[in-house]
C-alpha positions in Angstrom: 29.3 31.1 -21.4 27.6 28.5 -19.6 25.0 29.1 -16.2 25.0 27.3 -13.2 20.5 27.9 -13.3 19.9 27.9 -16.7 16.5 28.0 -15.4 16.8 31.7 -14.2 17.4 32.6 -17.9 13.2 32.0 -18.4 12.6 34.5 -15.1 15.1 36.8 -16.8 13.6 36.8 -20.1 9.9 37.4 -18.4 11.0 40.2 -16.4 12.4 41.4 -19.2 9.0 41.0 -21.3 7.1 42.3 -18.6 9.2 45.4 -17.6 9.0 46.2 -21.5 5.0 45.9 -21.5 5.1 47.9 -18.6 7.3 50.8 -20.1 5.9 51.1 -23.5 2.4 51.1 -21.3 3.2 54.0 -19.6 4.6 55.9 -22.5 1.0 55.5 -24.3 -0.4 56.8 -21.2 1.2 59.5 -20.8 0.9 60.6 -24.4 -2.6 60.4 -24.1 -3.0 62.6 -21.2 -0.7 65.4 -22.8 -3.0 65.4 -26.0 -6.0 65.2 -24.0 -5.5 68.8 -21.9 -2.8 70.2 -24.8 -3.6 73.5 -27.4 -4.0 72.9 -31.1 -0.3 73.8 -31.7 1.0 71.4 -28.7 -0.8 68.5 -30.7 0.3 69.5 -34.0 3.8 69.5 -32.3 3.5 65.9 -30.6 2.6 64.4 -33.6 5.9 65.4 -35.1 8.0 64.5 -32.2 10.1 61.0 -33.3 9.1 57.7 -31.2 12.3 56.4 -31.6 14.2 58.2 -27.9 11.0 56.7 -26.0 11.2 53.0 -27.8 15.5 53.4 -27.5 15.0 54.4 -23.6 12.4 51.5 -23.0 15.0 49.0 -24.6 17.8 50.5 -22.6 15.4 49.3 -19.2 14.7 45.9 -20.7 18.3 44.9 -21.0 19.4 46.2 -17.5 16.7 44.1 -16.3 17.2 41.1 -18.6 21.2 41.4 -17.0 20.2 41.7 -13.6 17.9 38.8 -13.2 20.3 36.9 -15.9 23.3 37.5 -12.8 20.8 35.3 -11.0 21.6 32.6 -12.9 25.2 32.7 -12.1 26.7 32.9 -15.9 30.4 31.6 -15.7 32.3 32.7 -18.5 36.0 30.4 -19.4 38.8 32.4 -18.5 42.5 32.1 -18.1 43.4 32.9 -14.4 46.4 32.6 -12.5 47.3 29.6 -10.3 50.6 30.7 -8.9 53.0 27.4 -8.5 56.5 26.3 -9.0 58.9 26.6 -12.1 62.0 25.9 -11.9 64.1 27.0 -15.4 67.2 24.5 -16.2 69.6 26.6 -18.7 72.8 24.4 -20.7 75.7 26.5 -20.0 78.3 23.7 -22.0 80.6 24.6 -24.6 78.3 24.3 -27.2 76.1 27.1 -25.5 79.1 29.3 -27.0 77.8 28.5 -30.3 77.2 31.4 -32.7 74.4 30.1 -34.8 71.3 31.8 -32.5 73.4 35.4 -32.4 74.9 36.8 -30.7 75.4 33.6 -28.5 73.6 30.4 -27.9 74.0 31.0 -24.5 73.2 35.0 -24.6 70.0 34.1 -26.3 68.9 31.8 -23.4 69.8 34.1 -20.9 67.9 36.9 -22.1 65.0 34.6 -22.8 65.6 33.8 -18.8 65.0 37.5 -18.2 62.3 38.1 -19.8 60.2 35.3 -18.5 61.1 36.3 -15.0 60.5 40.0 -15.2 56.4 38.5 -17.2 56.2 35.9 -14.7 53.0 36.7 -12.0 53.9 37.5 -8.7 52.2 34.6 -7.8 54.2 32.1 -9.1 57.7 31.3 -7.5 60.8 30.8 -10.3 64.4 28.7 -9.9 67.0 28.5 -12.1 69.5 25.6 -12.3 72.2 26.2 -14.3 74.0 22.8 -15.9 77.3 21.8 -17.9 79.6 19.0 -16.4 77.3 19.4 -13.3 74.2 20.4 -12.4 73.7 23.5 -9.8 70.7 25.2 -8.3 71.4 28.9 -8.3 68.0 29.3 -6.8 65.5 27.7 -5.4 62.1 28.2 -6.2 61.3 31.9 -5.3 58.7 35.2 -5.3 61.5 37.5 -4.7 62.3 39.0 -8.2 65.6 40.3 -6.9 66.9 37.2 -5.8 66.1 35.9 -9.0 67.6 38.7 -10.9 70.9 37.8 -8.6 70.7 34.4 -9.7 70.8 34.9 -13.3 73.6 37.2 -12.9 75.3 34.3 -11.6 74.9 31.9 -14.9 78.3 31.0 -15.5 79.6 31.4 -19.2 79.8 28.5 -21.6 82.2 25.9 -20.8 82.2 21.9 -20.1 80.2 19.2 -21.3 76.5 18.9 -21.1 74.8 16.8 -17.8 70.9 16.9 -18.6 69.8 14.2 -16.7 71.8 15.9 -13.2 69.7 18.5 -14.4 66.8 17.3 -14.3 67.3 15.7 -11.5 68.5 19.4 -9.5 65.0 20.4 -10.6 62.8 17.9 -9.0 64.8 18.2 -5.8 64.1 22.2 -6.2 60.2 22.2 -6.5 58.2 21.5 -3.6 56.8 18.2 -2.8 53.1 19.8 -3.3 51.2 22.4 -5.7 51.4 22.8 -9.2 55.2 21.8 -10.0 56.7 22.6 -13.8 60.4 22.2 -14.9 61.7 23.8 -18.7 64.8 22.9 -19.7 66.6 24.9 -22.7 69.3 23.0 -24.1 70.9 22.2 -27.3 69.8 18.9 -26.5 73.2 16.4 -27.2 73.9 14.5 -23.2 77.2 14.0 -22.8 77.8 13.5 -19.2 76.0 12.5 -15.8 73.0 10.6 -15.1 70.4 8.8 -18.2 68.1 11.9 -18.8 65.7 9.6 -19.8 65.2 7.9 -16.4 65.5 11.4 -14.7 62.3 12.8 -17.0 60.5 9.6 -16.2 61.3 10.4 -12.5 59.5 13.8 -12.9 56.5 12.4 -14.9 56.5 9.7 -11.9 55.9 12.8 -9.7 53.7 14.7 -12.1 55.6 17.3 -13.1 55.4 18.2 -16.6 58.5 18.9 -18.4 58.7 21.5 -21.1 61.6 21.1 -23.2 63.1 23.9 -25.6 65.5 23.1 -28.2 68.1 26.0 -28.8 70.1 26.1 -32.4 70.3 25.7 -35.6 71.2 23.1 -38.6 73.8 24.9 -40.1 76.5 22.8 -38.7 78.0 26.1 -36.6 81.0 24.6 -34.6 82.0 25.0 -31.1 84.0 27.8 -30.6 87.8 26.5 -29.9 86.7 23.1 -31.0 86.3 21.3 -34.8 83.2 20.0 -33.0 79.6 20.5 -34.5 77.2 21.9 -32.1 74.2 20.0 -33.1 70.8 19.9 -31.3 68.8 16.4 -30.6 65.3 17.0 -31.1 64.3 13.5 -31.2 65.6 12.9 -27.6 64.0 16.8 -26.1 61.1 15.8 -27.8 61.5 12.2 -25.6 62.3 13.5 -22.7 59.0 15.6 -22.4 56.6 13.2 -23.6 58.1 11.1 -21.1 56.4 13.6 -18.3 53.1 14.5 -20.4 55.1 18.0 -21.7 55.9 19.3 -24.8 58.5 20.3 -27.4 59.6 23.1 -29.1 62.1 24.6 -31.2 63.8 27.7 -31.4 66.2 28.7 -34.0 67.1 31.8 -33.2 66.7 34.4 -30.2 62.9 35.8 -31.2 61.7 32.3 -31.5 63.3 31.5 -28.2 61.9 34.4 -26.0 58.5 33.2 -28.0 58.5 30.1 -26.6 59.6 31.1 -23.4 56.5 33.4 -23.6 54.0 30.7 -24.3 55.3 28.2 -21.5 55.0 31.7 -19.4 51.5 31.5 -20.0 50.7 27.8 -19.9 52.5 27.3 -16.7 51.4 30.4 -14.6 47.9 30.7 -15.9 44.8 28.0 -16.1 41.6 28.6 -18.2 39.0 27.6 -15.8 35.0 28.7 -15.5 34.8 32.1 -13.6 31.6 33.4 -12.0 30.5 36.4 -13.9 27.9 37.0 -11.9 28.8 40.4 -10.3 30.5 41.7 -13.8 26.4 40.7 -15.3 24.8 42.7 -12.4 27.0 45.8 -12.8 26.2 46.1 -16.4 22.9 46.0 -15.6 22.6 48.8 -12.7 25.0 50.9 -14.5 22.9 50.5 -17.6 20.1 50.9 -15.8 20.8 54.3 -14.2 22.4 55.8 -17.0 18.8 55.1 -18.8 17.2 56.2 -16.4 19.0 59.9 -16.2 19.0 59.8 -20.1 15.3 59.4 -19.9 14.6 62.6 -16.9 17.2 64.6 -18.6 15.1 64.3 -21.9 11.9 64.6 -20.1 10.8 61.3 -21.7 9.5 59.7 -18.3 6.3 60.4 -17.2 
């Protein structure tokens, strides 16, 4: 927690000191007058009674009093908060999507990954989704409205074709908005076989500062390509390229739990910001409500004078 008057912490602390001195002042003199006009057996009776409600009441006022005058010194406390913006999600639906190495599918992992980062996603921040094999497609443009977006990944086409990153890439950037806080993942088993140099395409975006987050989908079990005697490999080296190249990072997911799990964290990192909130108001609430509840505490067991 840091204070933007750090100086206001003294006053707080002196208030505090004072309004103590004062309390514990008043509580000795109103003891003394109740033994001064009391009987034998009041006395006898006062002397037994425990000091420790009075002294727990009197520190119950000093805090409310150190937090109110402490809100004066606008305490700001580091917070994640969100910032709305732009992601747009690039998904590999190529052949070797159909892979069955992350069950059930490759392809049915990213999609329900998809899901559930739309349906966490804050309503501030708008979501697309290009989908790319051979080509690269936008099946929607950045966008608040949930239901369009639930439309749109309805609309992934199954696995089939080769695998166009760089077109990707590319679909993105021409997606996002020209202003505002701009991020592009792309989920892929990471082998380009087709279009434009992804390379040049995620220089493109770190050119435009848009930070690329880059998720690599599958295993190293060798699983082939369904239909094929291919391998469906994954190149890490060249996702891990590709979003250094724009200030991004890289992760890997080998099967469906990792992948919603990493889906989860760029959720996070890409709709929310930590930055310094003013705690201000939070301080000064503690402090009345802390404040009156002593106070009634203290009438309702007649400790005030």
């Amino acid at each position: 927690m840091t204070f933007s008057h750090p100086w206001m912490l003294a006053v707080a602390a002196g208030a505090a000191a004072v309004c103590w001195m004062l309390f514990r002042s008043a509580m000795n003199r109103a003891g003394a007058n109740a033994l001064r006009y009391s009987n034998l057996a009041f006395l006898t009776g006062a002397l037994r009674a425990p000091a420790w409600p009075s002294r727990l009441l009197g520190a119950g006022v000093t805090l409310a009093v150190l937090l109110l005058a402490a809100a004066f010194a606008h305490p700001r406390v580091r917070a994640a908060v969100p910032v709305g913006g732009s992601v747009v999600l690039c998904v590999d639906t190529s052949g070797s999507m159909a892979a069955t190495d992350v069950a059930p599918t490759r392809a049915q992992a990213a999609l329900d990954a998809l899901r559930a980062f739309a349906n966490a996603a804050p309503a501030s921040t708008a979501v697309g989704i290009v989908s790319f094999a051979t080509g690269a497609q936008v099946l929607a443009a950045p966008t608040r409205d949930r239901d369009r977006l639930k439309d749109a990944l309805q609309n992934i086409p199954p696995p089939n074709g080769a695998t166009a990153i760089g077109d990707a890439l590319s679909a993105a950037q021409n997606a996002l908005p020209k202003t505002g806080r701009r991020v592009v993942v792309l989920i892929t088993d990471g082998e380009n076989t087709y279009g434009s140099d992804p390379m040049q395409a995620a220089r493109a975006l770190g050119a435009a500062r848009i930070p690329l987050y880059s998720i690599g989908i599958g295993t190293d079990s060798g699983s082939l390509i369904p239909g094929t005697l291919q391998t469906a490999g994954i190149d890490e080296d060249a996702l891990r390229a590709y979003a250094a190249a724009t200030g991004g990072t890289y992760s890997r997911a080998s099967n469906a739990v990792q992948l919603r799990e990493a889906l989860g964290r760029l959720g996070r990192t890409t709709a929310f910001e930590r930055r310094d909130v003013d705690a201000s108001l939070p301080v000064a609430l503690a402090g009345g409500v802390l404040l009156i509840a002593t106070l009634f505490a203290g009438l309702w067991a007649g400790r005030y004078p």
